[in-house]
C-alpha positions in Angstrom: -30.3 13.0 -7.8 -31.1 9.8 -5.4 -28.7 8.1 -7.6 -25.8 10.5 -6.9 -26.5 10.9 -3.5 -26.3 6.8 -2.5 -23.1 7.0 -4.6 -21.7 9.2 -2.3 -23.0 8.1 0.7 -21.8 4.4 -0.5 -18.1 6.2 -0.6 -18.1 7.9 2.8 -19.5 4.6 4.3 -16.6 2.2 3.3 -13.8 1.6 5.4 -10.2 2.9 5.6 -8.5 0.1 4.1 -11.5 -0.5 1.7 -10.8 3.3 0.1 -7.2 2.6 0.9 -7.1 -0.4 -2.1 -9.9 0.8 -4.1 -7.4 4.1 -4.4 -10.1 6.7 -3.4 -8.0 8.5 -1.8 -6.0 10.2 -4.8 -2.6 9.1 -6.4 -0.7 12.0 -4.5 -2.1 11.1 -1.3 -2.0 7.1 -1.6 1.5 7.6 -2.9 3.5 9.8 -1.1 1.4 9.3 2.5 0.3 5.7 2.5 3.3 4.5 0.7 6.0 6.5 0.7 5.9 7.8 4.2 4.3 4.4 6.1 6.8 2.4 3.9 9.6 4.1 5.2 8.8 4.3 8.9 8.0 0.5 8.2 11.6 -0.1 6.7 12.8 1.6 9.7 11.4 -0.3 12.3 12.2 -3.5 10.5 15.9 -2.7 10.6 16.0 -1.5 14.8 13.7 -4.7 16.0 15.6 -6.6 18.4 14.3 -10.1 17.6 13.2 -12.2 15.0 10.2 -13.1 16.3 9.3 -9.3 16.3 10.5 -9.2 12.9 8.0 -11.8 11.8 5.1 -9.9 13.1 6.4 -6.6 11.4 6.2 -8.0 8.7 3.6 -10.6 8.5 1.6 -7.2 9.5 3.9 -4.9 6.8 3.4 -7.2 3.9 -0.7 -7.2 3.6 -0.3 -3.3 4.1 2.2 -3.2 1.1 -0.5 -5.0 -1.7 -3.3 -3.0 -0.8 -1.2 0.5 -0.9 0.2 -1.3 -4.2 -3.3 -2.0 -5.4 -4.6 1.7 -4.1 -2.3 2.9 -6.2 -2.6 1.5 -9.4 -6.1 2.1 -9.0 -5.7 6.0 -8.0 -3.8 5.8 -11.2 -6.2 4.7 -13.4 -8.7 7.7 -11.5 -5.9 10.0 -12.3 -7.1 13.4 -13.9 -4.1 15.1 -14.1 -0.7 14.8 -16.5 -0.3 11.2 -17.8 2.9 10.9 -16.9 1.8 11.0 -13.0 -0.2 8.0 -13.7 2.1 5.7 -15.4 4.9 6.6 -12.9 3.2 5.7 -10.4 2.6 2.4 -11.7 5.9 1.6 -12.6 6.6 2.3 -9.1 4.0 -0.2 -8.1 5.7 -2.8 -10.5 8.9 -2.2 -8.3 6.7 -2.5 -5.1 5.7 -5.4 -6.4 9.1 -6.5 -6.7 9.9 -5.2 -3.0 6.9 -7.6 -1.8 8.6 -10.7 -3.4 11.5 -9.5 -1.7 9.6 -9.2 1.9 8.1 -12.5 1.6 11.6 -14.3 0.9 12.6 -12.7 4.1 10.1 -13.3 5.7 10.4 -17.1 5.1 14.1 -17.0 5.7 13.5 -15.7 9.3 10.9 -18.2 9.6 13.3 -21.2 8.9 15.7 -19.5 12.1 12.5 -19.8 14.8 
């Protein structure tokens, strides 16, 4: 039982950020909280800043946040108990976040060749 316990007691003792990427949180919860609902308050504050030099630190802030809920979950995904189809939804939305984070980082640059 020592075993079990220092598993769990590893688990509660990691950061926020550390079960935020490692995708201990669940898929639903990772998903829909941590990226869904954060990624759209982010989109929204990116589109009402009212300066480019803000917008840089949005999203030199935004984009870090984006590959660890990316990598959180993929890995909630592959922790996934439920229906399989959950799990590989979920990662093809994580290919297209990928795809989203190329496309922050090429504005990100764009704005940086403005300052």
């Amino acid at each position: 039982m020592p075993e079990i316990e220092n598993r769990f007691s590893s688990v509660e003792q990691k950061g926020f950020f550390s079960k935020l990427v490692n995708g201990d949180f669940g898929l639903a919860k990772t998903y829909w909280l941590y990226g869904f609902v954060v990624g759209l308050v982010i989109n929204f504050i990116t589109r009402i800043v009212p300066s480019l030099g803000a917008l840089v630190v949005i999203l030199a802030l935004a984009i870090p946040y984006q590959v660890t809920v990316l990598l959180g979950v993929w890995r909630a995904a592959d922790k996934y108990q439920g229906r399989t189809a959950w799990a590989i939804l979920a990662k093809v939305a994580a290919v297209l976040g990928w795809l989203g984070v190329l496309g922050s980082l090429g504005v990100l640059v764009e704005v940086l060749g403005y300052l």
